[in-house]
Structures are given as C-alpha cells and as structure tokens.
C-alpha positions as CSV (number, residue, x, y, z in Angstrom):
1,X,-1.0,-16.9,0.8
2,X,1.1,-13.4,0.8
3,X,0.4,-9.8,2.5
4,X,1.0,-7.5,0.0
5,X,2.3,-4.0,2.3
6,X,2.0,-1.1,0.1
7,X,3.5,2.8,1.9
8,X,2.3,5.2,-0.8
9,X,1.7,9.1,-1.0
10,X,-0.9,10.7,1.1
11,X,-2.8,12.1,-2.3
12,X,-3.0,8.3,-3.9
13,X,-5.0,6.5,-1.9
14,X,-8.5,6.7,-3.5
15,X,-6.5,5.8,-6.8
16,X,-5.3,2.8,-5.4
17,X,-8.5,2.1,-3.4
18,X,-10.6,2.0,-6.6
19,X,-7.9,0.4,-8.7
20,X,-7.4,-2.1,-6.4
21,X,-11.2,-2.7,-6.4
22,X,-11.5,-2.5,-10.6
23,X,-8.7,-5.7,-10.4
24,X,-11.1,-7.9,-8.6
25,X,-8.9,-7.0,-5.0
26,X,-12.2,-5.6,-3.1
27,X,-10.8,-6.7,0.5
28,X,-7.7,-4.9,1.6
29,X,-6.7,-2.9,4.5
30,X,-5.9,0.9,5.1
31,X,-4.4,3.0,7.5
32,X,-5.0,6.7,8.2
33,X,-1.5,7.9,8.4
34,X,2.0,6.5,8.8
35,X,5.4,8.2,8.6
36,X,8.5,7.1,7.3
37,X,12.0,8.8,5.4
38,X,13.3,7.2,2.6
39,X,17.0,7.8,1.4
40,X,16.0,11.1,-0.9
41,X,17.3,14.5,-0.6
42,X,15.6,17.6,-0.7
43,X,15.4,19.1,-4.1
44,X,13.6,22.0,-5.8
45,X,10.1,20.3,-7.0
46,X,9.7,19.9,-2.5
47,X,9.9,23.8,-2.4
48,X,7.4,23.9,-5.6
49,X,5.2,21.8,-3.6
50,X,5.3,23.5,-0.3
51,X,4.5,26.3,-2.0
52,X,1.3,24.8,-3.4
53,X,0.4,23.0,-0.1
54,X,1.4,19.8,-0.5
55,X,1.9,18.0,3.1
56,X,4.4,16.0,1.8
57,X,6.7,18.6,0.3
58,X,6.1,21.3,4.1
59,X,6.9,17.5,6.2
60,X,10.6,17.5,4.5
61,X,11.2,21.7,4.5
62,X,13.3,22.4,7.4
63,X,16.9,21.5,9.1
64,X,17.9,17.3,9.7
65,X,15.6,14.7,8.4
66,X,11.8,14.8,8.8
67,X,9.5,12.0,8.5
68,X,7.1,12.2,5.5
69,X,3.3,11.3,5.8
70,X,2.3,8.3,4.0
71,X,-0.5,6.1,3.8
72,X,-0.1,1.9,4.3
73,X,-2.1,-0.3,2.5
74,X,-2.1,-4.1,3.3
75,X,-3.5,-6.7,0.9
76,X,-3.9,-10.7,2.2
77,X,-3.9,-12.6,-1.3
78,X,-3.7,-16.3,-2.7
79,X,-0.4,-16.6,-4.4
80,X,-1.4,-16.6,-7.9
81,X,-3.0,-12.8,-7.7
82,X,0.4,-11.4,-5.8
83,X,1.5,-9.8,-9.3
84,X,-1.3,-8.7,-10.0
85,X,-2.0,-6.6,-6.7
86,X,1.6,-5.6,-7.4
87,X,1.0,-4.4,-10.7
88,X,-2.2,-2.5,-9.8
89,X,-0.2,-0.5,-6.8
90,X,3.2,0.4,-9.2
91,X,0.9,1.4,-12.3
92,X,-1.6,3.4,-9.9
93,X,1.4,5.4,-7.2
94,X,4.2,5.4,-9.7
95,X,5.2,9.0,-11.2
96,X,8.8,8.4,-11.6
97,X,9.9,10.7,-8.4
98,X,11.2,10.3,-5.3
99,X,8.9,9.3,-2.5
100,X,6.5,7.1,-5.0
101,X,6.8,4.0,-2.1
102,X,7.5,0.9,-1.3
103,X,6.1,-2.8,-1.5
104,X,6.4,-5.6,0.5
105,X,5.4,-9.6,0.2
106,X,5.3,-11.5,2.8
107,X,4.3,-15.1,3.6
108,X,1.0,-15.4,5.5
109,X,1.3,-18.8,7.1
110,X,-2.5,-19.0,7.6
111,X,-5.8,-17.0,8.1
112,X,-8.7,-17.2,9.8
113,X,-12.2,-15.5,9.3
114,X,-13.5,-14.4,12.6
115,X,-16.9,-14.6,11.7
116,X,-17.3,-18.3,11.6
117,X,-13.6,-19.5,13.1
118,X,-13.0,-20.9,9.3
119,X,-9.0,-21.7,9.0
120,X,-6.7,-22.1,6.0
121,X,-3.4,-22.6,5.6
122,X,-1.1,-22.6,2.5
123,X,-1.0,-20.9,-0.5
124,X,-4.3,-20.6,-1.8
125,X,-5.9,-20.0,1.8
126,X,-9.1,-22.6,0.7
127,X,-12.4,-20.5,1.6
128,X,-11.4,-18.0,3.9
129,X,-10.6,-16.2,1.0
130,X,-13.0,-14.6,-1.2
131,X,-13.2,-14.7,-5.3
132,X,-10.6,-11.7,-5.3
133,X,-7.8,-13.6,-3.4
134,X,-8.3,-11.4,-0.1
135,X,-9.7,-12.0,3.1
136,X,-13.5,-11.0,3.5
C-alpha cells in the first residue's frame, strides 16, 4: 500500500476531486487549507493575478517570502493503482507554471478500517481496501 500526498492550487480542487472519482479513486482525503513556498520568484503573471483576485497571486505580493495557500489531498492506494492516481493529479493540476504542486508516495505499512477493526498489511491491503484501491 502507498499514500499518495498531493499540495495543489486552491482553484483545483473540485477538478481533482471529480477526476480522482471518474478514475475509479472515490476514497481520498482533503484538507481545507495548507500553506507552503516553493522555490519560485515573483514574476509578472502574480501581479496579473492579484489584479484579477486570485488568493494565490495577493499571498506572494509584498516584501520577503510569503507562504501560498494550497490545498492537500491524500490518497491510501494498493500499489498497482499508484500511477494511476499519479497520473490523474499531474494531468488534472498541471498548467506548466510555477506553483502547479507537488506529489508524494509513501509506504503505508498497514491500515485498518475503524468500523469493524479489519487489518491489512502489505501491498495490496486485502479487504480494507475498497474496489478503487483506497480506504472506505
């Protein structure tokens, strides 16, 4: 089993929520808000954006560097459907600019549903794993 962490842009997350879902990946996990500063320098298309409103671009405006708003999606998947949540998050938050994200894999070492104590271990995660690879 893997986590699949995903930091993407505030104004992507319904995307990737329903692409996720149209790849078979129904269970996954968001959070409201995180905030993190990659290596990226202002340029011209942040001052085109504040202008417009964007809470990404306004976050970065000023003197010394700012922490950006993003949103943190976490999938648990069997190891054979890690590419393809992979896949799904680059071709849904990718636009070729700075700020698009990051993704992380990690080994999950087991799980276990709460619901009814089922455990699993290794890489497919047996039954505590629904048909889409993540946890119910």
């Amino acid at each position: 089993m893997k986590e699949v962490m995903a930091v993407i842009r505030m104004n992507k997350i319904n995307d990737t929520k329903r692409a996720l879902n149209e790849a078979g990946i129904s269970s996954f996990t968001a959070t409201g808000r995180v905030q993190g500063r990659g290596k990226g320098m202002v340029d011209f298309r942040i001052l085109h954006g504040a202008e417009e409103g964007a809470e990404e671009a306004i976050a970065q405006l000023g003197e010394g560097p700012r922490l950006v708003p993003k949103r943190l999606i976490t999938v648990v998947v069997s190891d054979d459907w890690v590419e393809k949540t992979v896949d799904t998050i680059i071709k849904t938050n990718q636009t070729g600019s700075s700020g698009d994200g990051k993704i992380f894999v990690l080994p999950i070492l087991e799980a276990t549903r709460v619901r009814t104590g089922e455990t699993a271990e290794g890489p497919c995660g047996g039954n505590v794993l629904d048909s889409s690879g993540g946890l119910e």
